[in-house]
PANU-711266 format. One record per residue (C-alpha): residue in one letter; x, y, z. Coordinates in nm, 3 decimals, always signed. Layout:
residues N
{A,{X,Y,Z}},
...
This chain:
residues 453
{X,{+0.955,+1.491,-2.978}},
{X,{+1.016,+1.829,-2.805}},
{X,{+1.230,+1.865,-2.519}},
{X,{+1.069,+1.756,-2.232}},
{X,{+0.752,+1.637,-2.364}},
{X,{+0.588,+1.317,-2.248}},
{X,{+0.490,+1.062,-2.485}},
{X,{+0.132,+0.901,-2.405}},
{X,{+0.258,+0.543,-2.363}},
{X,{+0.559,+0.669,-2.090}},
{X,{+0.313,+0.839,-1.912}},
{X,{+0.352,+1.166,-1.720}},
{X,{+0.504,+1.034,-1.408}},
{X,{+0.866,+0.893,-1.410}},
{X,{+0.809,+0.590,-1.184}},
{X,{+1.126,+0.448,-1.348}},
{X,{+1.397,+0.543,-1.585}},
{X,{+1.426,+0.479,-1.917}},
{X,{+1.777,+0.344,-1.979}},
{X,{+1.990,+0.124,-1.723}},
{X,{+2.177,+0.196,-1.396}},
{X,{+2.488,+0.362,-1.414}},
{X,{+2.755,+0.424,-1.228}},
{X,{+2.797,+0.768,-1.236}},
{X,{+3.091,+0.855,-1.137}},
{X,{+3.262,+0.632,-1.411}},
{X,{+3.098,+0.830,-1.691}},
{X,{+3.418,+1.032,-1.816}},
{X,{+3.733,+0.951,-1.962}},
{X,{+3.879,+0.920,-1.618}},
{X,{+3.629,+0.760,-1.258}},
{X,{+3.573,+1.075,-1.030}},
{X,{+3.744,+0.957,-0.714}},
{X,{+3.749,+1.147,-0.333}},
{X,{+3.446,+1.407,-0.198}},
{X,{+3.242,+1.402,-0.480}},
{X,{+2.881,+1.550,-0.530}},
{X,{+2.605,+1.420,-0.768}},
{X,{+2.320,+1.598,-0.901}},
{X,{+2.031,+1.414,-1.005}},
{X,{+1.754,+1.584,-1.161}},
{X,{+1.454,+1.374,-1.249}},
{X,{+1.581,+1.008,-1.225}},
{X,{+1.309,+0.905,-1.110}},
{X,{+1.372,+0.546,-0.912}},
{X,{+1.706,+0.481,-0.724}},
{X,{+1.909,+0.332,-0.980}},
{X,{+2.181,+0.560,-1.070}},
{X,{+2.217,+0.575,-0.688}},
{X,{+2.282,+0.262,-0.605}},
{X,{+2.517,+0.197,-0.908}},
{X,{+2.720,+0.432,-0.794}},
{X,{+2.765,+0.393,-0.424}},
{X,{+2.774,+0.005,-0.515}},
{X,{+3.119,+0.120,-0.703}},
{X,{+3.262,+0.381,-0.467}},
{X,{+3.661,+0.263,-0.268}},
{X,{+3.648,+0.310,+0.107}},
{X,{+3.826,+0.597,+0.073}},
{X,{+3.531,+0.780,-0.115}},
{X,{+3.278,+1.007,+0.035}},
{X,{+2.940,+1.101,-0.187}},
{X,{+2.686,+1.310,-0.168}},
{X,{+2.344,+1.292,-0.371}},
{X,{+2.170,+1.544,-0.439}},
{X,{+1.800,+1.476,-0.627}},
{X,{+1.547,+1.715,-0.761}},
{X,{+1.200,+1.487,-0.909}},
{X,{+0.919,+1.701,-1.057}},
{X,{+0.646,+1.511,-0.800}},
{X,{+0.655,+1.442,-0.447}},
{X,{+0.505,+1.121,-0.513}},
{X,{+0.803,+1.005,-0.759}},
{X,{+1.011,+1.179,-0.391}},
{X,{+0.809,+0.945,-0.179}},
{X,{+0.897,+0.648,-0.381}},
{X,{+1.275,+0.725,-0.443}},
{X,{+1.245,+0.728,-0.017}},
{X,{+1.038,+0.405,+0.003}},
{X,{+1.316,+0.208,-0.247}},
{X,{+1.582,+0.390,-0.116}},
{X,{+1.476,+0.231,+0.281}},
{X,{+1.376,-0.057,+0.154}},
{X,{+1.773,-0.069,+0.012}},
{X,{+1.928,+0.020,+0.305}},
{X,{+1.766,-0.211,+0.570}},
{X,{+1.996,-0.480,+0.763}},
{X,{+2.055,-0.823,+0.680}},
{X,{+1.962,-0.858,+1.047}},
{X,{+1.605,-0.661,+0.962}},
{X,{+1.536,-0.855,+0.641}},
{X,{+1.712,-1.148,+0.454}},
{X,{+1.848,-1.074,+0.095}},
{X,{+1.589,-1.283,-0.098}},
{X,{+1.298,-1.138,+0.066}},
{X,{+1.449,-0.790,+0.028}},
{X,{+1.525,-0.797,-0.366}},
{X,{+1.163,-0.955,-0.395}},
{X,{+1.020,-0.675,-0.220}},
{X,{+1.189,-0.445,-0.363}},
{X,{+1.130,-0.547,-0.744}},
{X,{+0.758,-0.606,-0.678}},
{X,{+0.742,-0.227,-0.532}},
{X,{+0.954,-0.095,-0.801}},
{X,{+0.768,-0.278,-1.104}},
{X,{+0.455,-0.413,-1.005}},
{X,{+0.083,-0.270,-1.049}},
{X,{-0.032,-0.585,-0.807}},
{X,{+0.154,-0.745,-0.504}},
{X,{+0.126,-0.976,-0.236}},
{X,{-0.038,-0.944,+0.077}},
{X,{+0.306,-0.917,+0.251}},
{X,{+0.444,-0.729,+0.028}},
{X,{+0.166,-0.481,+0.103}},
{X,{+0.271,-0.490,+0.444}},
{X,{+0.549,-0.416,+0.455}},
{X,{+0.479,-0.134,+0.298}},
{X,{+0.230,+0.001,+0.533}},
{X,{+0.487,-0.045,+0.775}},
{X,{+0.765,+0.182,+0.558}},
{X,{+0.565,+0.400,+0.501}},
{X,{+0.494,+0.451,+0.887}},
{X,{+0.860,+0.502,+0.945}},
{X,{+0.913,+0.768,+0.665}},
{X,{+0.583,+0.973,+0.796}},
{X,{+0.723,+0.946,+1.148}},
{X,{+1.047,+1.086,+0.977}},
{X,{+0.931,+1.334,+0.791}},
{X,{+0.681,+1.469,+1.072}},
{X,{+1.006,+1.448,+1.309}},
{X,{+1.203,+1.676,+1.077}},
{X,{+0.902,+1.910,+1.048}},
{X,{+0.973,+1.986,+1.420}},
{X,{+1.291,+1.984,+1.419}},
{X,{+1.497,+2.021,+1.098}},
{X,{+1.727,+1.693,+1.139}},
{X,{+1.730,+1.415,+0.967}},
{X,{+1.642,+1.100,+1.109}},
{X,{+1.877,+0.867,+0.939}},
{X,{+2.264,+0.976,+0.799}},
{X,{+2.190,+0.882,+0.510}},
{X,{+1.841,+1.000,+0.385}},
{X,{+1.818,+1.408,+0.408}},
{X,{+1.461,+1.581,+0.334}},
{X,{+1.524,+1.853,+0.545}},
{X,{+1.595,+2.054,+0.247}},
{X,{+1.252,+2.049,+0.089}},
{X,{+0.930,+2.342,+0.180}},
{X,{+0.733,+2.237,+0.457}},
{X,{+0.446,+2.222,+0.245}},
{X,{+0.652,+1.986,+0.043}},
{X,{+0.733,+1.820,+0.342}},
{X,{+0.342,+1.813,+0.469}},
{X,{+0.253,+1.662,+0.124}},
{X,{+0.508,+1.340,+0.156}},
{X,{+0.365,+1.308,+0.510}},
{X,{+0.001,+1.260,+0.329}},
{X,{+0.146,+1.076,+0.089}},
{X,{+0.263,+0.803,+0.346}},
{X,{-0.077,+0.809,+0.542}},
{X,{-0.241,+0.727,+0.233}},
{X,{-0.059,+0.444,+0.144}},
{X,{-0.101,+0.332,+0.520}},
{X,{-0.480,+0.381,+0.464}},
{X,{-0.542,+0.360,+0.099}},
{X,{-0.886,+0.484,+0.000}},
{X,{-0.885,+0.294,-0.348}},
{X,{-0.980,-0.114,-0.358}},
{X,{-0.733,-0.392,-0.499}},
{X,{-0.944,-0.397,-0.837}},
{X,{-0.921,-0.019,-0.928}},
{X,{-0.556,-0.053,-0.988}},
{X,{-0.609,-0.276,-1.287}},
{X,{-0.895,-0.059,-1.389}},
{X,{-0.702,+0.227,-1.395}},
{X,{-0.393,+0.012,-1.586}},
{X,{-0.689,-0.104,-1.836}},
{X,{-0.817,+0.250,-1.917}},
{X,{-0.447,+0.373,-1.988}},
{X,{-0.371,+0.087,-2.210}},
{X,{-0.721,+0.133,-2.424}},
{X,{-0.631,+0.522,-2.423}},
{X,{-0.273,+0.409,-2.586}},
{X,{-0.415,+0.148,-2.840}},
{X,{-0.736,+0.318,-2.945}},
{X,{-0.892,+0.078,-3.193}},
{X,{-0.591,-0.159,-3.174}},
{X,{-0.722,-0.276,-2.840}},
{X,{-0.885,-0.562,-2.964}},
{X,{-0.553,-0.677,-3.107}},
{X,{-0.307,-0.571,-2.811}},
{X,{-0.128,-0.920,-2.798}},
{X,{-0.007,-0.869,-3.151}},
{X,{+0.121,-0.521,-3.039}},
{X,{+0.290,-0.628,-2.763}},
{X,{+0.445,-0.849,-2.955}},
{X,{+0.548,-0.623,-3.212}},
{X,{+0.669,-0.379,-2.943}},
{X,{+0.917,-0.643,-2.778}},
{X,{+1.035,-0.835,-3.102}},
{X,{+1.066,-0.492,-3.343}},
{X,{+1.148,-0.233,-3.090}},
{X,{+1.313,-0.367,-2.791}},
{X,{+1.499,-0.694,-2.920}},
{X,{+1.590,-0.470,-3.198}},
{X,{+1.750,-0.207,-2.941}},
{X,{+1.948,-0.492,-2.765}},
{X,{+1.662,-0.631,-2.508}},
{X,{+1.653,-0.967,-2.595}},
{X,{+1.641,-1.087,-2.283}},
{X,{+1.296,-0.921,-2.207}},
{X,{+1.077,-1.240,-2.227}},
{X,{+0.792,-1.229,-2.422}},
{X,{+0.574,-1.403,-2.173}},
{X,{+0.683,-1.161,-1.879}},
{X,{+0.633,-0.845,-2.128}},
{X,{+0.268,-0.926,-2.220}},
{X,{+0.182,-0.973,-1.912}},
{X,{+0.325,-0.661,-1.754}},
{X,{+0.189,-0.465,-2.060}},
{X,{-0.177,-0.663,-2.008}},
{X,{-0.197,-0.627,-1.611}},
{X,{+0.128,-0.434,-1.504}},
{X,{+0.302,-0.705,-1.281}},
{X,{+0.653,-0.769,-1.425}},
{X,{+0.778,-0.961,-1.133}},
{X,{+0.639,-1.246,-1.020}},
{X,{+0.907,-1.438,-0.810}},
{X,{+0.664,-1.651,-0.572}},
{X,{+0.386,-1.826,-0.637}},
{X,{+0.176,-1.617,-0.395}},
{X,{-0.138,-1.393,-0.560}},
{X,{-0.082,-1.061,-0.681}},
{X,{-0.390,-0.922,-0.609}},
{X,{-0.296,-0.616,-0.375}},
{X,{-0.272,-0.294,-0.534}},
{X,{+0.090,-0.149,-0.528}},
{X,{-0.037,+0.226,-0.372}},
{X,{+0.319,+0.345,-0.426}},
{X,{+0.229,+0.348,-0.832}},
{X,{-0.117,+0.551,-0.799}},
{X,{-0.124,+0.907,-0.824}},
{X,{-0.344,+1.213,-0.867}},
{X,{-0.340,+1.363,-1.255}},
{X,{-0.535,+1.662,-1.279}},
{X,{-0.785,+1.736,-1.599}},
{X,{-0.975,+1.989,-1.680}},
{X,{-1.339,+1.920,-1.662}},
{X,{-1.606,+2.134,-1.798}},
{X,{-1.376,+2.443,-1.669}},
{X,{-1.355,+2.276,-1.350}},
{X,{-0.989,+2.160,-1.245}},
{X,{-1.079,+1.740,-1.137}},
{X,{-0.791,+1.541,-0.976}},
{X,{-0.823,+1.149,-1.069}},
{X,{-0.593,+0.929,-0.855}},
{X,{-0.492,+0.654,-1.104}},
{X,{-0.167,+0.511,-1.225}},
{X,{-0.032,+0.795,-1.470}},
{X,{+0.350,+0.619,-1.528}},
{X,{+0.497,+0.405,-1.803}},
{X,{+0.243,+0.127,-2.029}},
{X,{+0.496,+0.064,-2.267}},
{X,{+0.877,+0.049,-2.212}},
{X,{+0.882,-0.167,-1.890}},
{X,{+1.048,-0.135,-1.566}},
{X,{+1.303,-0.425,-1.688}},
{X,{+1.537,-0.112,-1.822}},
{X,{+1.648,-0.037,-1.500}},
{X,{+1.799,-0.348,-1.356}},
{X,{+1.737,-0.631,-1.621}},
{X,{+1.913,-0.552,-1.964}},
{X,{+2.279,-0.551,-1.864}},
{X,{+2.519,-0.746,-1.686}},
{X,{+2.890,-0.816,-1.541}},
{X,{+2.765,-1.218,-1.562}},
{X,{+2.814,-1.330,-1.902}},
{X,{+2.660,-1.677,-1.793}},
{X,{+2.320,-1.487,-1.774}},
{X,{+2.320,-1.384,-2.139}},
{X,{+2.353,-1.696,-2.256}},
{X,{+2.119,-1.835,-2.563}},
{X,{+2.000,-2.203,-2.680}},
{X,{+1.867,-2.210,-3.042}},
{X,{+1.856,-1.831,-3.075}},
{X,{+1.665,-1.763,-2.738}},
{X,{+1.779,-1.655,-2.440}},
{X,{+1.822,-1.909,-2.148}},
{X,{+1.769,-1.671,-1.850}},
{X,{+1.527,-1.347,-1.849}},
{X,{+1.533,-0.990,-1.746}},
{X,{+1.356,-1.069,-1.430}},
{X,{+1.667,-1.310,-1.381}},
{X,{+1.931,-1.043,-1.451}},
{X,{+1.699,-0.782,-1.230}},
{X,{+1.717,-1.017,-0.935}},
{X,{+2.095,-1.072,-0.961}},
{X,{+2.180,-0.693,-1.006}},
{X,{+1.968,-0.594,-0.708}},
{X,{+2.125,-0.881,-0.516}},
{X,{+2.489,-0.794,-0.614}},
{X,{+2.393,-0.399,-0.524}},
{X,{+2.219,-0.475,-0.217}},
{X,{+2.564,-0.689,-0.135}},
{X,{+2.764,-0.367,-0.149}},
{X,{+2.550,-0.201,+0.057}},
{X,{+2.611,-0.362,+0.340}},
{X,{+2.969,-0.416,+0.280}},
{X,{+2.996,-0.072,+0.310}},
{X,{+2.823,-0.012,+0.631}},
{X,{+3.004,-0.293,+0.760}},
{X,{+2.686,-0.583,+0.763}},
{X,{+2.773,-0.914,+0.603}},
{X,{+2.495,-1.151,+0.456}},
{X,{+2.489,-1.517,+0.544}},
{X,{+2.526,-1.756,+0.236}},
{X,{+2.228,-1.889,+0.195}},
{X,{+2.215,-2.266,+0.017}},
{X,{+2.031,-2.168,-0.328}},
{X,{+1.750,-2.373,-0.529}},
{X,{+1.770,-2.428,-0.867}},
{X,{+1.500,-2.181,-0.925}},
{X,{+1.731,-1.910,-0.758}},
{X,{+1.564,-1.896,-0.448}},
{X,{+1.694,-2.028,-0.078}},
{X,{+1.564,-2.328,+0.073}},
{X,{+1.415,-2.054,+0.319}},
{X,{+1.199,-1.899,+0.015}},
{X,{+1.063,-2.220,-0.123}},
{X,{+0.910,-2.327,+0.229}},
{X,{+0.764,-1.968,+0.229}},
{X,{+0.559,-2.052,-0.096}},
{X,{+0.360,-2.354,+0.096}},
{X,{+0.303,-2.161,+0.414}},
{X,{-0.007,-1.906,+0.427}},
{X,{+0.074,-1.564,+0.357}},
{X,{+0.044,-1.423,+0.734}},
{X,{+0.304,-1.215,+0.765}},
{X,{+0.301,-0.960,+0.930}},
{X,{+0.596,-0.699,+1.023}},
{X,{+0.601,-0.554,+1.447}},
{X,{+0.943,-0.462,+1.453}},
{X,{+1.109,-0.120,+1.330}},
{X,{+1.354,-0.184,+1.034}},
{X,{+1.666,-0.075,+1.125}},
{X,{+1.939,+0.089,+0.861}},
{X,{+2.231,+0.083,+0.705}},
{X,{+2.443,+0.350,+0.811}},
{X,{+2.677,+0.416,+0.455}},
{X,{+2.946,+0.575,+0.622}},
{X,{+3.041,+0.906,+0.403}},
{X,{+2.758,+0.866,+0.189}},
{X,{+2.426,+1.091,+0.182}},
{X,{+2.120,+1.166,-0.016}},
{X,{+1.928,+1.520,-0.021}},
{X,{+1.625,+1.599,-0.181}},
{X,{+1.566,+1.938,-0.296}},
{X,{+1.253,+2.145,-0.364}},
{X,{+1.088,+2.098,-0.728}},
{X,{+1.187,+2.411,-0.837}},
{X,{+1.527,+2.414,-0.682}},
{X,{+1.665,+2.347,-1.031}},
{X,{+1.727,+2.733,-1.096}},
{X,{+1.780,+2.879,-0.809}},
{X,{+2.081,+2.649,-0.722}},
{X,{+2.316,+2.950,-0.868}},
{X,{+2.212,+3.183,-0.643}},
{X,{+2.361,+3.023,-0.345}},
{X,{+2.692,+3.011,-0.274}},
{X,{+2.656,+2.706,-0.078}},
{X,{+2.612,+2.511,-0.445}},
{X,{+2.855,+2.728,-0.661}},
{X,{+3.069,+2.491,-0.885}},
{X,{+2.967,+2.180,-0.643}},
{X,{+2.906,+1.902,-0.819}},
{X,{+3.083,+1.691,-1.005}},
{X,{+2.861,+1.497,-1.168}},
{X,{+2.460,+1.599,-1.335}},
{X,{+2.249,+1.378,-1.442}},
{X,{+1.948,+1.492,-1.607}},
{X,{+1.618,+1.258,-1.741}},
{X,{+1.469,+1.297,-2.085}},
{X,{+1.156,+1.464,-1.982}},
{X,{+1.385,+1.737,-1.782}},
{X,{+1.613,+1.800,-2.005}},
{X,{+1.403,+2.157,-2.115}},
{X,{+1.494,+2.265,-1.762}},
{X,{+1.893,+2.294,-1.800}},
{X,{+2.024,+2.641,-1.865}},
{X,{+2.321,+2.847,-1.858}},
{X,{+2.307,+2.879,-1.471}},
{X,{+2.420,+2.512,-1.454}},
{X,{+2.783,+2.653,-1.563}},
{X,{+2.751,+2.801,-1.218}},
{X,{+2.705,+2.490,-1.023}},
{X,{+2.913,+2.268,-1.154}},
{X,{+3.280,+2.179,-1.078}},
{X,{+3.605,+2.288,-1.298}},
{X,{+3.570,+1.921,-1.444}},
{X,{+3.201,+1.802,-1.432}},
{X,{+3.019,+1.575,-1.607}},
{X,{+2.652,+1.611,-1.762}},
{X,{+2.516,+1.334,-1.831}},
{X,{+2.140,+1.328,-2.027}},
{X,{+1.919,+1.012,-2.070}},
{X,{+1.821,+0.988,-2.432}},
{X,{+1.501,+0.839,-2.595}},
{X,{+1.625,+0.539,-2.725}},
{X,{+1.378,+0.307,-2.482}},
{X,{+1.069,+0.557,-2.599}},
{X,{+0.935,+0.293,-2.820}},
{X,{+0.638,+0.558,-2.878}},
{X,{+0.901,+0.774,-3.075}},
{X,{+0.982,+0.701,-3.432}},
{X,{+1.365,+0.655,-3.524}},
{X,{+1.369,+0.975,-3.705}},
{X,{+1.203,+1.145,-3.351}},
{X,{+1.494,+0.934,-3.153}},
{X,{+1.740,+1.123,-3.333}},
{X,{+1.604,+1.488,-3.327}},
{X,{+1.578,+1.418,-2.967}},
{X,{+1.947,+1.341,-2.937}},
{X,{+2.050,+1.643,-3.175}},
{X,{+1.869,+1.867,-2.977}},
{X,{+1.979,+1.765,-2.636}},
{X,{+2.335,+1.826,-2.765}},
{X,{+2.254,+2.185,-2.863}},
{X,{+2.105,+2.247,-2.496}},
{X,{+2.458,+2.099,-2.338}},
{X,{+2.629,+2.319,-2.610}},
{X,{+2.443,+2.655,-2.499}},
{X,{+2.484,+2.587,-2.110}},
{X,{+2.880,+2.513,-2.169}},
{X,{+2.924,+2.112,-2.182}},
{X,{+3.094,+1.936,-2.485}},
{X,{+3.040,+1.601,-2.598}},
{X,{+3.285,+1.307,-2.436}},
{X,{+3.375,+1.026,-2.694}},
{X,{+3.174,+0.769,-2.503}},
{X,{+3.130,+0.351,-2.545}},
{X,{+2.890,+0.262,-2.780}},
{X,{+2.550,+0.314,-2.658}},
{X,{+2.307,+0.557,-2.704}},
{X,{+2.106,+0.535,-2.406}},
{X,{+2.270,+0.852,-2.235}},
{X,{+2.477,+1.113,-2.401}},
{X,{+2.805,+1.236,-2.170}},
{X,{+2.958,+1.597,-2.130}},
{X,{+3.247,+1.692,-2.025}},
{X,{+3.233,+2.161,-1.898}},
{X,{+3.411,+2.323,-2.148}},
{X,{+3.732,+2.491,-2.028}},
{X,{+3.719,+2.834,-2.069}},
């Protein structure tokens, strides 16, 4: 695999990363501490952010920076990123992490779910049309003042149409279908057995055993890898559709479908790894709890610091033996009516902001002064990494970090295609003036320290 080439089954739209969260800022041989600034170019979902702010001391003031090659995958890192930062007083912490996980991972969700967000995505077009007028941001926390107003116009649109989709609930598992036939070509027929193959031989292999195998076939069959309720998932998540175009008979068509990862699973983000030892447990060789379980913790423990930090507490809530609060398992009998008339209201993470820049900011960072040797930290995806040059030398601190997701969870790539990946992302760090940093053992990022001069 070439430098920044997408592999069929990942898709061409990052709708999630491909290795776990991380914090950041802990990445060296010694935690960043004080005003720090992160770059993030192509993360795609909110991960990394969240890590990080989830392990910053009071003392410590941050500032996010993020650069996605879509303003869809921007509209979604806005939509988890408010979904994150809503009150305890605005939305409990079970319905928030179920939200949240069925938006992040989900093809199909529940009438609610849909709801609520329709009603997100009325705040952020509000938001976004505000700023368009009049340059500020609406919240402390969430910046896209920074972006063209035609990028700016285009999230706006983006919002309306998830307000007022056009497509119906069934298209989205059309759409999921024709991708997966696409991938499998004549294995199609047999697609359990390559599921199956793909979890056991690929994933378990790479230190995924937790992914269940009933949970992975059917988010590789239909795309829902959450499932927390025992509501129908029938709704079609609109935040996961977007327009590819092809070229048709020398006529440029755009087809609104979902474009993102079939293979590799949104489980990377938040369900392989975990501080709770108790959730890793096995009985006869299989694991007791799943990724789902560990996903549902780790957003809970995240969404915890959260509001520690903007000084909101959570009320203990008595919990079911199935995980959920006594509150959540009377929600399963009751109808699913609900519908949301109030405004969320935000956390305010004091000393803590996130900016998104233009597209194509990438290179012309180093010709403002305003971003000469700023940040402390970059983190670049696998499908960017083609886009880092010798101008990063410019924008990074005396002491940065670069830190470069690898293709070990592109279980499209072959082992000898894993490696050449890796071997050639440490000759781009090498030309733009990074060195490798004797890192733990795992191979799902590669770390660089700047090379003193």
């Amino acid at each position: 695999m070439s430098a920044g080439r997408t592999v069929e089954g990942a898709g061409c739209v990052t709708w999630w990363g491909f290795g776990p969260a991380r914090d950041l800022l802990s990445a060296g041989a010694v935690r960043q501490e004080g005003k720090l600034n992160v770059l993030l170019v192509g993360s795609g979902d909110p991960r990394h952010i969240l890590k990080t702010i989830a392990g910053l001391r009071d003392t410590d003031k941050l500032h996010v920076w993020v650069i996605e090659n879509s303003m869809e995958v921007v509209a979604r890192q806005l939509l988890l990123l408010y979904l994150s930062l809503t009150t305890p007083e605005s939305m409990g912490l079970n319905e928030k992490t179920e939200v949240f996980l069925e938006l992040f991972g989900n093809s199909e969700i529940r009438c609610q779910t849909e709801e609520t967000l329709k009603h997100v995505a009325a705040q952020l077009s509000l938001s976004v049309t505000d700023m368009l007028d009049t340059c500020t941001p609406s919240h402390p926390c969430l910046d896209t003042s920074l972006l063209k107003f035609r990028e700016r116009d285009e999230l706006a649109q983006i919002f309306k149409q998830w307000q007022h989709p056009l497509s119906t609930p069934a298209s989205v598992f059309k759409a999921w279908d024709a991708r997966v036939r696409q991938h499998l070509g004549t294995r199609y027929d047999s697609r359990k057995g390559c599921f199956d193959w793909d979890l056991t031989m690929k994933l378990h292999q790479k230190g995924c055993g937790v992914i269940n195998k009933q949970q992975y076939v059917k988010w590789r069959e239909r795309g829902v890898a959450f499932e927390m309720r025992e509501g129908l998932y029938q709704r079609a998540n609109q935040s996961l559709l977007s327009v590819r175009v092809f070229n048709h008979r020398g006529d440029r068509v755009g087809l609104r479908g979902y474009w993102g990862d079939i293979v590799s699973s949104p489980y990377l983000s938040f369900g392989i790894e975990t501080e709770n030892k108790d959730l890793l447990k096995t009985q006869n060789n299989q694991h007791v709890k799943t990724a789902q379980d560990i996903s549902v913790t780790n957003v809970q423990m995240l969404f915890e610091s959260l509001s520690a930090r903007g000084g909101h507490r959570y009320a203990p809530q008595p919990v079911s033996e199935c995980g959920g609060s006594q509150n959540a398992l009377n929600n399963h009998i009751q109808p699913e009516t609900h519908h949301r008339t109030h405004q969320l209201e935000l956390i305010n993470l004091h000393g803590v902001s996130v900016s998104f820049l233009s597209l194509d900011s990438l290179t012309k960072l180093a010709l403002k002064n305003r971003y000469s040797h700023l940040f402390n930290t970059i983190y670049c995806s696998a499908s960017m990494v083609h886009h880092l040059d010798s101008s990063l030398k410019q924008i990074a601190a005396p002491d940065a970090i670069l830190i470069v997701e690898l293709a070990k969870y592109l279980l499209d790539l072959s082992k000898e295609q894993e490696a050449a990946f890796a071997g050639k992302v440490g000759e781009i760090a090498k030309e733009v003036g990074f060195v490798p940093v004797q890192n733990h053992n795992n191979n799902a990022y590669a770390v660089f320290t700047l090379q003193k001069n």
